[in-house]
Structure formats: C-alpha cells, structure tokens
N, C-alpha and C positions, 0 to 999 in steps of 0.2 A: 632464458631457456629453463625449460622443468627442471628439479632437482631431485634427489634421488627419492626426498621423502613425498613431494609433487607427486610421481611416479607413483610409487608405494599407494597415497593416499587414490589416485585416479582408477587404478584394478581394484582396492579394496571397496569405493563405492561401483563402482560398473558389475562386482563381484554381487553385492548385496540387490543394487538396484533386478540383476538377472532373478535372482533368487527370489525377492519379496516381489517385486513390483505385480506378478501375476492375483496376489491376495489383495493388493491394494486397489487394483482394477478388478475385481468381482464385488467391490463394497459396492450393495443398493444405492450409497448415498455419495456414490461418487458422481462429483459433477458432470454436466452433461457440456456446459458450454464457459466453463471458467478453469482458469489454470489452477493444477496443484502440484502436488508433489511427487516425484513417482514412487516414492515412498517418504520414512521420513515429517521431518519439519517442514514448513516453511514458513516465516514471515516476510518481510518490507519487500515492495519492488525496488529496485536496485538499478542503475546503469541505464533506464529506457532511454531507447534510443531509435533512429530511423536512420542506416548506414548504405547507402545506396539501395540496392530493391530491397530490403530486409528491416521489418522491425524488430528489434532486441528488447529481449526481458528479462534478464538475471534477479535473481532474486535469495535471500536471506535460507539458507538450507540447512539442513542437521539431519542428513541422509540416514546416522547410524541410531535415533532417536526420535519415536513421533510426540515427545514430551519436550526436545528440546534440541541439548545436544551443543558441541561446538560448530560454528556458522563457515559454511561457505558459499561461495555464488553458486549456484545452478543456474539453467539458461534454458531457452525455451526462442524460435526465431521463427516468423512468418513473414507474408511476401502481401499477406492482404489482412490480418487481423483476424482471420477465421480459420483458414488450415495451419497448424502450428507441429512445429521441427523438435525434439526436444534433444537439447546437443548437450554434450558431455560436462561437465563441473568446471567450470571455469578460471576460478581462486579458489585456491586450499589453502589453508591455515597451518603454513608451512615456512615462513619465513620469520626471521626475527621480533621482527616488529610487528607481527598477526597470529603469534601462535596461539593463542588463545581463542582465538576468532577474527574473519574476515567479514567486519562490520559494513552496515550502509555505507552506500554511496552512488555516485550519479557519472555519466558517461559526457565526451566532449566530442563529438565530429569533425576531421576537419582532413580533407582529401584521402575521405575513406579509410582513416585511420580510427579507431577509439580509444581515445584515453581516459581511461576507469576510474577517476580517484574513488579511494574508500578510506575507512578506517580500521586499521591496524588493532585488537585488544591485544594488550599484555598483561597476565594476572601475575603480582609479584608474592612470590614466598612470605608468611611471616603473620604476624597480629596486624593487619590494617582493616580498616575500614571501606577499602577500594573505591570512594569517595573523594576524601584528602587525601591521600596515599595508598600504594599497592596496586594502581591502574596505571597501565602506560595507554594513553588513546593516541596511535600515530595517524598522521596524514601519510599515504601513499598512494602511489601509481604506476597502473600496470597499462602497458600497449599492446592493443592487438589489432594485428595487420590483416588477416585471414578471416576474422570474425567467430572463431572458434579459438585460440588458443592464445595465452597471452608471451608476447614473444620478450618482452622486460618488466621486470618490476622492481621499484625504488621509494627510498624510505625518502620522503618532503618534509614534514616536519615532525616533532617531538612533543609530550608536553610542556618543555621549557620553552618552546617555540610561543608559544599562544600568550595573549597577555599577562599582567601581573591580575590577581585576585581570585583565579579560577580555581575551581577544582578540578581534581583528573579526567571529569566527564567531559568532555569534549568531543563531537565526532560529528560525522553522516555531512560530507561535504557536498553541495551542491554548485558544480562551475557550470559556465557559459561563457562565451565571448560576444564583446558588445564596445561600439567605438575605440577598435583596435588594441583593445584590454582585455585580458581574461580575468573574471572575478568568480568568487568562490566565498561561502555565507556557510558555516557551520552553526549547529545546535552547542549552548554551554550551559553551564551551571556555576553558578559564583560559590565562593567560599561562604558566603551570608544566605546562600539556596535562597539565587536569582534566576530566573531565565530568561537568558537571551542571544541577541544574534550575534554573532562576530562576521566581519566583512572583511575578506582579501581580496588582491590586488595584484597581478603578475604580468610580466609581457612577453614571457618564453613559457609559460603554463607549468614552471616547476620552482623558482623562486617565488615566495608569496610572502607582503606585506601586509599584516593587520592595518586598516583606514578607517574601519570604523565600527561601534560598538550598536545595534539596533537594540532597544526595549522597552517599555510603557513605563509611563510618570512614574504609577506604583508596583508594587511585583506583584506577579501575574504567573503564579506556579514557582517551581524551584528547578526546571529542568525544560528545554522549548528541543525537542527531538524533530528531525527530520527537516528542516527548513529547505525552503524552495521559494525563491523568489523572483517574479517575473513580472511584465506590462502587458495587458489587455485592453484593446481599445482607448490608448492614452491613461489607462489609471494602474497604476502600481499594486501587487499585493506582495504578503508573505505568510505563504503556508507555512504551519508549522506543528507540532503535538504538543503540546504543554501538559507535565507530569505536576500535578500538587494544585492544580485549581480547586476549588470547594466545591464540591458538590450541591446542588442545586434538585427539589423535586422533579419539575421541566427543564431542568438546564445541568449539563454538564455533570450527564448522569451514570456515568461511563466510570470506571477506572482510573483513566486519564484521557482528555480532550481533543479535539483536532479540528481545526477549523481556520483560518486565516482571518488579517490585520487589514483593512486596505492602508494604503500606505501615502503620503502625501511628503513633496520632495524630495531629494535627489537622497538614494540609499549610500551614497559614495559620503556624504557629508552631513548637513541638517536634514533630518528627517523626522514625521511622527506618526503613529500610526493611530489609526479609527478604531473604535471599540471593535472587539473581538466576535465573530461569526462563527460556530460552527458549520460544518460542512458537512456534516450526518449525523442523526440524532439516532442512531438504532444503535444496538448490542455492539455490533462487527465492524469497524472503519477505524482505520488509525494508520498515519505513516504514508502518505501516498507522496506520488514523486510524479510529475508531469516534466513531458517535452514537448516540443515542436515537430508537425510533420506538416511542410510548406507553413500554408497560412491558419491551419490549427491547433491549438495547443489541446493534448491528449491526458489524460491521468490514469493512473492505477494506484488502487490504494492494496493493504492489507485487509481481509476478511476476516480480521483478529482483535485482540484487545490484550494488552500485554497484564499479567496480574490479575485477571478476572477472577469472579466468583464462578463463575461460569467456563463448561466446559466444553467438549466435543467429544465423550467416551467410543460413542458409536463406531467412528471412525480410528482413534486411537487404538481398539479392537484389532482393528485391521490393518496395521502397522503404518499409517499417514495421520497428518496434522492439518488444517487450515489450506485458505486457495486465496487468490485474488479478487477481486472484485472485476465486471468486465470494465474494456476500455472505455473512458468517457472524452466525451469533448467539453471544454471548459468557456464559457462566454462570460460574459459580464454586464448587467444590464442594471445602471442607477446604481453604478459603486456595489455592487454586491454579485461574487459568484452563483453560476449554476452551473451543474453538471449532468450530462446526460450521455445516453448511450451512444456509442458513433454509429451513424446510418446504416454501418458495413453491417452491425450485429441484425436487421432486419431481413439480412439474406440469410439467416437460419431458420426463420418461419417457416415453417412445414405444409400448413393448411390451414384453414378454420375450426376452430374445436368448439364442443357445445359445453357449456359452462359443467356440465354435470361429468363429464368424461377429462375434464382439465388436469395434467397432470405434472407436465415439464412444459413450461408455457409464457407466452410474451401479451400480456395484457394492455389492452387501454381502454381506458375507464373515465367517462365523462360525470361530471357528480351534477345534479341537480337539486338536490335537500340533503337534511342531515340521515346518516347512515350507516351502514358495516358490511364489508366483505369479509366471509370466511373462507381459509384456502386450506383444502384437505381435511378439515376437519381439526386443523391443528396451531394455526396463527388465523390473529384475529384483527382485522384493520376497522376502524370507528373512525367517522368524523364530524364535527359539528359544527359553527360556527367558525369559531376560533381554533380550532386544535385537530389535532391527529394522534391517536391512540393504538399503538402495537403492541397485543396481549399474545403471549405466548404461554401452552399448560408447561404441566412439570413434568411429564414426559420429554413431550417435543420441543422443549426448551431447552432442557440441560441444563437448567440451573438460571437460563433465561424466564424473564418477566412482565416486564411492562416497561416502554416508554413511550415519549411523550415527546410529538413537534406542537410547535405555536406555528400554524398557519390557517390561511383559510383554503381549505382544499377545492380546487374547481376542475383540476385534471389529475390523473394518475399514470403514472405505466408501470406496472410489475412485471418483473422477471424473478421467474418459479422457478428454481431447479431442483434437483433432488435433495441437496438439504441447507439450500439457502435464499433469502430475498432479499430483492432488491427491491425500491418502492419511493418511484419518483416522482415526485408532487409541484403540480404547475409547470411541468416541462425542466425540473430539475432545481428550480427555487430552493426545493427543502426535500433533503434526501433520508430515507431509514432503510438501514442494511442490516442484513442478519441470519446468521444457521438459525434452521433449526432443522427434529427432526420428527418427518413425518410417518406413521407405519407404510413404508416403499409400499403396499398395495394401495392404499390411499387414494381415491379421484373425487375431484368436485371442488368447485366455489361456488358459495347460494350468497346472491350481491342484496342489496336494500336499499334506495337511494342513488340512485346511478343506474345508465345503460355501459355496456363492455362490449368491446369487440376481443377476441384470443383467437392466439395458433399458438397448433403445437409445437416445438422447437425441437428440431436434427440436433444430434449429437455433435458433438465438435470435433474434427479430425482433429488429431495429434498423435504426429508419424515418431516413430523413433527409428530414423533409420543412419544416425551418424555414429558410431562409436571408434574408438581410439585404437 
C-alpha cells in the first residue's frame, strides 16, 4: 500500500505536472508522434509490457527537473500503440531501498498481474567513490494488480547478494519466464572495471540464484547497462549498453554504445558470444528494453545519450527533457538484428506531401546512385557506396555533428518530427537516430540520388484523463 511519503511525493508531482505541463506542451518542438515527458526528465523505458488489452510503458522520470533529477517510473498505457493514456507516477523513490532513485527495470506477466522488478539506488553519506563504496543497487519488486497502482513492494536482493568481485554497480534487471523458471540477467561492473552479464534463476519469481556469469574473452567497456536477453528465430541475442568502449571515427562514436552480442549456447551455462553489433549509429539511442506481444518481439529505446557533449537547450527552455524512440518490431535475418517501425505507426499518415511543403512526415526513399537528402534545411543525409553520413549544423544540432554507418544504402524510411529522426536503412539493417533542431517554421526536403514517396503525419493522441 502507498505510504505517507508515496502520497506526499504523488500531489507534489500531479501538483507540478497541472502547473508546468501547459508550457511544456506549447514547445514548437514538442513531439508530434513519440512519448515524452509531461514535464521534467525522462530516460530508459522501463516495465514494457502488453497486460491484457493494454500496452504499458513506464519509463525513467525526474518530474521536478528537466536536467535530471531523482528517478521515478512515469507511465504512459495504450490499447493499440497510437492513442496513448498518460497515467499517474507509478514508483516513487520512497522506500528504503530506492530512496535515492527508482532505477530501470523490466515487467513479468502472468494472469494479468505485473510484477516490476527494478532497482533500488541508495546513496550513502560520507567520502566514497559510489563505485566501490557508497552505492547500495537493490533488486526489488512491486505488484500491480489494477495496472495503475502498485499494490506491494519488496526488497529481493542486496549488494551482498550478487557475486564476489563486483562493484556497487549493479542493476536494471530484465526477467522472463521460460521452461517453467523464471530468469533474470542484470548489467555489472567488476571491481577490475569489467562488464558484464549476471544470470538468475528462480522458481516463485522472488528467491533468485546467481547460475551464471555472461562476458567476451577480453573486456569490452567497464560497465554493460541495460541487458535484455532473448531468442529470435532459433538464434539467441543480448542487448546491452556498454560504458567505456573506445571510441572509433565510424564506430562507437557515441558517449557510450548500444548494440547487441549474438549469443551461441545455452545462457544458463556454456555460452559465447559473437562480436559486438550496434544497433544505431546516430547521436540518440541507448538503453532500450523489448518484450513480447503474441508472436512479435517490440522495442523501445531512449532518445538520449547519458554524458553527452551534446544537448537539448531548446526544450530544456521549456521545462522537459528527452522522449522515446517510436515502437519497433525486431526480426533477425543471418544472425544479425533489425529493427523497424511497427505497421500500426503507418496509420498516422495523414496524405501525400510534396517534397517542398514536408514538415512532420513518414518518408521512403528508394536510392538508385550515390546522393543526399536535406531535411528542413537543417540535417543532412549522404550516401555513397559504402557508407551513410548524418551531418547536422550548430544550430540545429546542439552541440550535435557528424556520424557515420558502414553500409550500402538501397532503401530508407525516415521519420520527421519536430525535433527528431529516425532513419532506417534497408528496412532497418542499420539504424541513425537523432534530435535535432529545426527553425519550427521550417518546410522542405530537396533529395539527389533517389526517388521518395512522404505523408504528412497526425499528431498523436495522448489523453490524460486518469488522475488520483
């Protein structure tokens, strides 16, 4: 049941949300067709889920900060992936073991119930480093019955819990059930700033045994955040963010990385994994978390980059942070993912637009030679050969610049919105995501090398009609 400071914390945001949220929604660059915040933070998605008719989306919030903030779940619920509910705060940073922030984590279904694991931060008094010491990262889990409110929450593990060798980073647990086991795969960081997987094991979903430890021959960052690991078409992967990779001109040009391992043999025991894939090479992607709805597996990522040089003033301005990326559908074709938009997002096309009037808009883009699309006058796409090139100025970048996929481009689709792209290459082979921003009166893309068909793109409903 809520507790007093639950309570406290639930008017003081519904308090602010009434207050701000109306400046937050007159920003030009407020998305047309991706979630954000209704004020506030937002990072990781969190808990996705599909609970009888409803998809669930909680996500990483800092309602009283669009610079940061301490973290709670927000939530956000629809019936088809296009009209969206935006429901009350879900977890507050109100319990023992979370008061510092209620960290990632991932949702479990099972006879319409959800149960939320996440992690717990506790920041402790004193000279630490919050590394070796001074972090408590708990394992927890809240249940909710209703889909709106969580009716218990309980401390699972500790970090004396998790193996020997760790440091206090520990967290963002992703479960599922599978051959009448529940397992659960967290992100760690070693004491020698290693990353990798840690595998649990449970059979009532609240006792959990470490079985087994996943990572590459040699280290591969100091820190693997967000894991997610799951089977497509017989072949195993594991998503994950890896912090401390090196930096590459074309490669892993990011802050910190995101991309998945394919994985060969059974993750419960012997296993290894295949070199390392990103999964978007633009500015914006990190942290995404996929589930299951029937027989397709969905993703959501973050529209962020944690530590960037790079920022989002425009919006910051206007008292919000950062948004999701839309939903994709994830396949796998020759060992290697792709991700693309779910069908559903083609029921927002509005009409046909003429390349010169394009302004909020769902393109595709056949390539026949080498060439470049400019969009607004303010991102700039190149392809030649081998490669793909996203230039963005100093304005409409924010501090964004240039990067760079290795492929050979022979199809596109972009999605425009007001101050971000998406840009999918080959039907999602190779993806570049990214804010930026343009002067909101802004229309026109002049292509070179390619024929395009575009519509314009409806606004997204997003009701807010639940509160407490």
């Amino acid at each position: 049941m809520p507790n007093d400071l639950q309570s406290d914390l639930s008017r003081l945001v519904a308090r602010i949300e009434r207050e701000d949220a109306p400046l937050a929604a007159a920003d030009p660059y407020r998305p047309y067709f991706h979630l954000a915040p209704p004020v506030g933070w937002m990072n990781d998605p969190n808990g996705l889920c599909r609970c009888g008719e409803c998809y669930h989306v909680f996500y990483q919030y800092g309602p009283f900060d669009p610079e940061g903030g301490v973290k709670h779940w927000g939530h956000y619920r629809s019936r088809d992936l296009l009209r969206w509910e935006k429901c009350p705060v879900l977890l507050f940073p109100s319990d023992t073991w979370d008061l510092h922030g209620v960290f990632s984590g991932s949702a479990l279904v099972e006879d319409g119930v959800m149960y939320l694991y996440y992690t717990g931060n506790v920041l402790s008094a004193g000279a630490h480093d919050y590394i070796t010491s001074g972090r408590g990262h708990n394992t927890a889990l809240a249940v909710c019955r209703d889909g709106l409110t969580a009716e218990t929450n309980e401390l699972l593990m500790e970090n004396r819990d998790y193996p020997a060798g760790l440091s206090c980073h520990v967290r963002d647990p992703k479960v599922w059930a599978q051959d009448g086991r529940y397992y659960m795969v967290q992100g760690a960081r070693t004491l020698d700033d290693r990353g990798e997987v840690l595998v649990f094991e449970s059979t009532d979903k609240r006792r959990w045994t470490h079985i087994n430890t996943i990572r590459t021959p040699a280290p591969f960052g100091y820190m693997w955040e967000c894991p997610d690991l799951f089977e497509l078409d017989g072949q195993w992967f594991l998503c994950c963010s890896p912090q401390g990779v090196p930096h590459e001109k074309k490669r892993f040009q990011n802050t910190y990385s995101c991309g998945f391992f394919p994985l060969s043999g059974d993750f419960r025991s012997a296993c290894t994994l295949s070199a390392f894939i990103e999964l978007d090479c633009g500015f914006d992607f990190y942290a995404p978390q996929s589930f299951l709805d029937g027989a397709r597996r969905i993703q959501f990522g973050w529209m962020g980059m944690p530590d960037a040089p790079c920022g989002n003033p425009a919006t910051v301005a206007c008292g919000w942070q950062h948004c999701l990326t839309v939903p994709c559908e994830l396949t796998q074709r020759g060992g290697r993912l792709h991700r693309y938009p779910v069908k559903e997002l083609e029921q927002l096309r509005e009409k046909p637009v003429s390349p010169e009037n394009a302004h909020i808009f769902d393109m595709e883009l056949r390539i026949f030679c080498p060439g470049r699309l400019v969009i607004r006058g303010a991102a700039v796409v190149e392809w030649s050969d081998d490669e793909v090139i996203l230039s963005l100025g100093a304005v409409s970048g924010a501090g964004r610049t240039v990067r760079y996929a290795r492929t050979q481009a022979q199809t596109m689709r972009i999605l425009a919105d007001a101050s971000s792209l998406e840009i999918f290459i080959n039907h999602g082979e190779t993806v570049l995501t990214t804010r930026y921003y343009p002067d909101p009166a802004a229309r026109g893309v002049v292509l070179d090398g390619g024929t395009a068909q575009l519509w314009s793109i409806n606004r997204m409903e997003i009701m807010d009609g639940i509160s407490r």
